[in-house]
N, C-alpha and C positions, 0 to 999 in steps of 0.2 A: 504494500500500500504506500502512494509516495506521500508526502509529506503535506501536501495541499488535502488532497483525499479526507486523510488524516483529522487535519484539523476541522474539517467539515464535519467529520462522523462526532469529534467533540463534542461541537458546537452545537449539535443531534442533540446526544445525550443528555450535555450537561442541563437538555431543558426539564429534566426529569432530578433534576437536584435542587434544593434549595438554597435561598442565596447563602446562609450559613455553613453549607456545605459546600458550594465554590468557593465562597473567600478562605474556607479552611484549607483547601485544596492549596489554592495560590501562594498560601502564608507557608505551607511548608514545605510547597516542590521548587522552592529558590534555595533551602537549605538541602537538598537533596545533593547527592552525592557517588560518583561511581570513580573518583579519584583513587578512596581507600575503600578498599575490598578486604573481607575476613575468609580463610582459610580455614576450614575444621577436617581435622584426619581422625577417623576412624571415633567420633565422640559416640561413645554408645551410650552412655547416661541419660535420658529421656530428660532431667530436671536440668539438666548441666547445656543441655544443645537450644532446650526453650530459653534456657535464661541468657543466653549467648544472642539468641534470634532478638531477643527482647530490648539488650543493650543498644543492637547493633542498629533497632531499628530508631530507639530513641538518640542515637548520636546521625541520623539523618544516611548510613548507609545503606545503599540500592542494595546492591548484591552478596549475596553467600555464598560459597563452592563449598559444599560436602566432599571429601573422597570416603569411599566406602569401602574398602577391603574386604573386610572384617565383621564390622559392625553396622548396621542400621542405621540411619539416621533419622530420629524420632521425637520431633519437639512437643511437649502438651500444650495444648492450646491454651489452660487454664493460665499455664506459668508464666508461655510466652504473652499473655493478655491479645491472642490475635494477630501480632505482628507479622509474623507473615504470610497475611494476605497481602498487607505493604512494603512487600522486597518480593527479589525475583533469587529462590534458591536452585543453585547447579549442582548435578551431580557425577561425577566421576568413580571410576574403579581404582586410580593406581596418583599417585602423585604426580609422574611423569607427563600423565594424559590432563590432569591438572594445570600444571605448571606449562603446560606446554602451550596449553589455551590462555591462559594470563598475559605471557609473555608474547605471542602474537597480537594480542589487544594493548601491548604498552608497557604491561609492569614488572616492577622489580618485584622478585622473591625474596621476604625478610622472613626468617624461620626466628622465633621468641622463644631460645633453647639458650643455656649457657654452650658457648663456643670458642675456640681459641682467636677468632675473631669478632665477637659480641663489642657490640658496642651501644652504651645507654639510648634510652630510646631519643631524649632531647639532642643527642648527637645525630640521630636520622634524618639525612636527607629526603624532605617530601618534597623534591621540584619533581619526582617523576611519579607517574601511579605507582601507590606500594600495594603490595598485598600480603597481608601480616598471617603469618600461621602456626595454628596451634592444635599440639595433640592433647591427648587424654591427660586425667593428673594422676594414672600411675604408673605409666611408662612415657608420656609425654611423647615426641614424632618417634616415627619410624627411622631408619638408615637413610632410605631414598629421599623421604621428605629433607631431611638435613641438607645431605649430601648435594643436593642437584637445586637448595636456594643460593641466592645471591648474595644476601646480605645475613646479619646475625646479630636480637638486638636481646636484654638482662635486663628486664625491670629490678631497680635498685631496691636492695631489701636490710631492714637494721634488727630484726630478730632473730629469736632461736630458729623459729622455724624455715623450712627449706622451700615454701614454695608460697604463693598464691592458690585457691582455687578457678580454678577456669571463668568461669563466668567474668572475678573481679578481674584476673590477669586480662580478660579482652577488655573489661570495661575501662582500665586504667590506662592498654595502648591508645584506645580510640579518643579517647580525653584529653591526652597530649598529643597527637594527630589532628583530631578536629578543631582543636584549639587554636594550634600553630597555624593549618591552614589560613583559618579565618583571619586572621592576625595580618595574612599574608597578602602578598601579592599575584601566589602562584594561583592558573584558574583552575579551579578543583569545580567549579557549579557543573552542570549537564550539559551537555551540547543541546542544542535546538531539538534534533533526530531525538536522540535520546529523553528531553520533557516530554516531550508527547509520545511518546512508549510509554512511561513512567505515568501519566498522567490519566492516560485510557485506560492503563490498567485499573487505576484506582476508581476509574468511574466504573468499570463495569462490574466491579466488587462492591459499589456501592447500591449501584443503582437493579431495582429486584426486576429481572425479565428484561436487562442489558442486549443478551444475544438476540432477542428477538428485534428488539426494536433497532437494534446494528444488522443483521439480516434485510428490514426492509429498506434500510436508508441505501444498502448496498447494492439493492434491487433496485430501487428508484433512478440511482446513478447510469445504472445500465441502458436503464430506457432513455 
């Protein structure tokens, strides 16, 4: 569908929303985002993958990449409060097949493991897309996932203990990520193409008997 098209079918639907629900729309698909992308390997935790989806959704990121080896990827809806229905989650088998997809769209691989190259996360450069990724919390990534990223970042830590749990470990990179962005200069918002991907989608999750009425507008076009 090109891009005119597009916006037409919008302009359809959105008659089927209230104005509280466009201007909500508007207010928060300027803070939308597909600069910083989350990476989850093998999270089989059902409470651990919704509260991941949850964060991710409230720091304004689009997309999620599951790989799935191993384990399922299974968020509740209760925990995630819904979120995604408003992101777009990918799914893969192997890291490589991951990674490989990233990186033809732009981004750097940062794996969040200690590394003999880790470097704190305020030392990350975000001028390029990153894609931040994180295993499980009791074996954390795989060999391949390590191995075959680019970068390597250690959230700084002053206790006994050895780690974060998942959920806070993403909720802390994305914090200082979204942060800085914003801050910034670099352009992190959505391309044109991409608002209105992002944007239909959310009408047609909203709006009850979407496909129908996108059916006939598409009809209509034809004639």
């Amino acid at each position: 569908m090109d891009i005119n098209l597009k916006k037409e079918l919008i302009e359809n639907l959105s008659q089927n929303l209230t104005e509280n629900k466009k201007n909500l729309i508007e207010k928060l698909i300027i803070n939308r985002t597909k600069h910083i992308t989350v990476v989850l390997e093998d999270i089989f935790q059902a409470h651990n993958a919704s509260a991941v989806i949850r964060s991710c959704e409230c720091f304004g990121i689009q997309d999620v990449h599951a790989i799935k080896q191993r384990n399922k990827f299974s968020p509740i809806n209760t925990i995630s409060k819904g979120s995604s229905q408003w992101m777009d989650i990918y799914s893969y088998k192997t890291p490589e097949e991951c990674y490989e997809n990233l990186k033809k769209s732009g981004y750097k691989i940062v794996a969040t493991t200690p590394h003999k190259r880790s470097i704190s996360l305020q030392q990350l450069d975000l001028s390029q897309k990153t894609a931040f990724v994180f295993g499980t919390e009791d074996i954390g990534l795989s060999k391949d996932a390590i191995e075959l990223a680019d970068e390597y970042v250690t959230i700084d830590m002053f206790g006994f203990t050895e780690s974060f749990n998942l959920s806070v470990s993403v909720g802390i990179c994305l914090y200082d990520a979204i942060s800085r962005l914003h801050a910034s200069d670099i352009n992190w918002h959505l391309s044109e193409s991409e608002l209105l991907d992002v944007k239909l989608g959310w009408i047609r999750n909203i709006v009850s008997g979407a496909s129908v009425f996108e059916q006939r507008f598409l009809e209509s076009k034809k004639g």
